[in-house]
N, C-alpha and C positions, 0 to 999 in steps of 0.2 A: 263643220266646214273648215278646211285648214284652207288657209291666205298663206300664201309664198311670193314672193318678191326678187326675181332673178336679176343681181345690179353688177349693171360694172360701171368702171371708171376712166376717162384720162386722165393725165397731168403734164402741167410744163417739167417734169422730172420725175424723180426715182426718190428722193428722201423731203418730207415732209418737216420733218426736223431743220431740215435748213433751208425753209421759207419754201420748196414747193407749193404748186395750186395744183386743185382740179380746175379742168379748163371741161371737163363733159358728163355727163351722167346719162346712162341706159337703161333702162328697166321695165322688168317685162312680168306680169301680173298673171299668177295660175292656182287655180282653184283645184286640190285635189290632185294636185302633180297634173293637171291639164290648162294649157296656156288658154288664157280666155279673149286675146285679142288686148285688150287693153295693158299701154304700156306708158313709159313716160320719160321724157327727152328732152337736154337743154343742154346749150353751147353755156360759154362762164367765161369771163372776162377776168382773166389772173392778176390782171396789176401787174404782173411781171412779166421776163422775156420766156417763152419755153425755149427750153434745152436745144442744141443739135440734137443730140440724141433721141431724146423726146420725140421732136420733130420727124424726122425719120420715119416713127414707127407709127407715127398715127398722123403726119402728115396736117394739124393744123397749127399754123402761122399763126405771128402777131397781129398780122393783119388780118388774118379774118374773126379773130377775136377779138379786137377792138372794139370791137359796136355791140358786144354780147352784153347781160345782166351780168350783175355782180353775185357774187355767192351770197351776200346780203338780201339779195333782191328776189332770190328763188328758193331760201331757206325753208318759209314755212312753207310753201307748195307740196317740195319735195317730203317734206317730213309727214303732211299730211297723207300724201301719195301711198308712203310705207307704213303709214301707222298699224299698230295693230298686228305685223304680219311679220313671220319668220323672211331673213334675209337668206339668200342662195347666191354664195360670190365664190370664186376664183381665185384661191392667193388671198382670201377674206382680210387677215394683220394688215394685210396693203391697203386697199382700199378703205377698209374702216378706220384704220390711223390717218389717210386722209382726211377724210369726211370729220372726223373728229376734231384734226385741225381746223375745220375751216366752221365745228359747230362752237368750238372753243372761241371764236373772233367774235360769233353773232351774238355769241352768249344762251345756245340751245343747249339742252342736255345731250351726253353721248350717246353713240349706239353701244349698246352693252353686248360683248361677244357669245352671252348664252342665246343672246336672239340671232344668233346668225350661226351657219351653216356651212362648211367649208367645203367644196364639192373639189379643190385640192387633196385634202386630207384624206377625204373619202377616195378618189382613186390612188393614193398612192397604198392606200390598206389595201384597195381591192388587186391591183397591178405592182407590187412592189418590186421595184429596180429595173421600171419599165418607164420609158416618157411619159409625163403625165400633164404637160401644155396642151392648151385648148385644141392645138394644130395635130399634136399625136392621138388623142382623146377622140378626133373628130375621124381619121382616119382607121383608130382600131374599132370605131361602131360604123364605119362605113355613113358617116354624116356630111354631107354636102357643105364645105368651107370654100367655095370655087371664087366668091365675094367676097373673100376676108382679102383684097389685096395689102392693106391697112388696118390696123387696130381701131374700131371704131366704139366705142360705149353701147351702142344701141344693139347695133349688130352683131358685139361680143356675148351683148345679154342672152340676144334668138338663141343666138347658137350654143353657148351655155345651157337654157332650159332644156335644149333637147337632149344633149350630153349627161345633163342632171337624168333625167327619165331612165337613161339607159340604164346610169350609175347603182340608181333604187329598182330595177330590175322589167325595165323594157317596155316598150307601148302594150305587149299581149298580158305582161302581167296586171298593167292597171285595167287593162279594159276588164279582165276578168274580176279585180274587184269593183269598178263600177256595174257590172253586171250584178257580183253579190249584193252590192249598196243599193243599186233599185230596185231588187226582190226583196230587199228588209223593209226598205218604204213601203212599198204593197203590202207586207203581211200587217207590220203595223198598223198601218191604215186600216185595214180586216180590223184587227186587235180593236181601234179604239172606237169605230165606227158600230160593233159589232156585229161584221160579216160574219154568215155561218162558212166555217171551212166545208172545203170540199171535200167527201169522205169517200176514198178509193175501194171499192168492194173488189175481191178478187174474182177473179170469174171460177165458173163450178166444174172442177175437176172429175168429181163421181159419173158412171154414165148408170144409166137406168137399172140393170142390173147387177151393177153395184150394191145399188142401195139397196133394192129389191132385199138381195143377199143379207144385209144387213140388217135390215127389218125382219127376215126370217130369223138371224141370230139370236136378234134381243127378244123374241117370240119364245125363246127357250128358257126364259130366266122365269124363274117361280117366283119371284116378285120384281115390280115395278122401277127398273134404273133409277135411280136417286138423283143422276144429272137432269130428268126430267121435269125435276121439282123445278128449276131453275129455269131450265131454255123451252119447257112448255113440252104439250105431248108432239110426236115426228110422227 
């Protein structure tokens, strides 16, 4: 079973190096490159002012951040959340150099870059010298962004996994390996239960005087077919 973990991020800024926060976290849980419903979502309390800029694009104030947890406060949740499971982020350096900053305060170990998945990287290999933002991505697979008024963590996630799917080759190519993956379970199950397989007999081609003809043939032979020894007398 592969566990995937589709995350994004806010923040009161653009550079983490010089005191940026995450102020939001998105994340959306899929078994098998298929979204299982369960995801996971928290406003953050930066201690700091966000940016204009910031502000802007994702539209949450100091005010309404005021009353959130602290990244203290939601550390091991969150960590718990993604244990275990390959990360699937957007601009991945970005967001994980956040989170890292803010695992380096709590004193938790980092996210290590081989567990995570840069579904940037991967469209700009697949579409090279083509837009490759969530907003172009979403519009070259014909994907529904009509809701992204604002950059939101949660909502970046949805809509990421489903862009992820396209990226590794579209809802029809998984369905047909999930189709392959639960005809292996069946056989196996045969296999270890010891079901007897089902044995296809071909249906009988010869018509009556065929074989007639044919028994007349071997009628000729002055001694005994030898293949009879084997498949019995005809």
């Amino acid at each position: 079973m592969l566990r995937e973990i589709v995350l994004d991020t806010e923040t009161t800024g653009t550079d983490h190096a010089a005191g940026d926060r995450v102020i939001e976290i998105g994340c959306v849980e899929m078994i098998n490159h298929i979204p299982t419903g369960e995801s996971y979502h928290v406003y953050i309390n930066p201690e700091r002012p966000v940016s204009a800029g910031a502000l802007a694009v994702h539209g949450l104030s100091d005010e309404f951040l005021a009353d959130k947890p602290l990244f203290s406060d939601i550390a091991d949740g969150f960590i718990a959340f993604i244990a275990d499971s390959r990360l699937v982020i957007h601009n991945a350096p970005f967001d994980v150099g956040f989170l890292n900053a803010e695992f380096a305060r709590t004193g938790h170990a980092p996210i290590l870059m081989e567990n995570v998945l840069d579904t940037l990287s991967m469209a700009r290999r697949k579409h090279p010298g083509a837009p490759n933002n969530l907003d172009a991505l979403c519009n070259r697979y014909n994907i529904d962004n009509t809701r992204r008024t604002k950059h939101g963590a949660l909502l970046d996630a949805e809509i990421l996994a489903e862009v992820y799917i396209e990226l590794i080759g579209g809802k029809q190519t998984d369905l047909g390996l999930a189709v392959t993956q639960a005809r292996a379970e069946i056989l196996g199950s045969e296999a270890r239960h010891g079901a007897p397989r089902e044995r296809r007999i071909p249906p009988a081609r010869l018509t009556d005087a065929e074989r007639e003809a044919h028994a007349a043939f071997l009628g000729e032979f002055k001694c005994e077919p030898i293949w009879r020894d084997y498949l019995g007398s005809s």
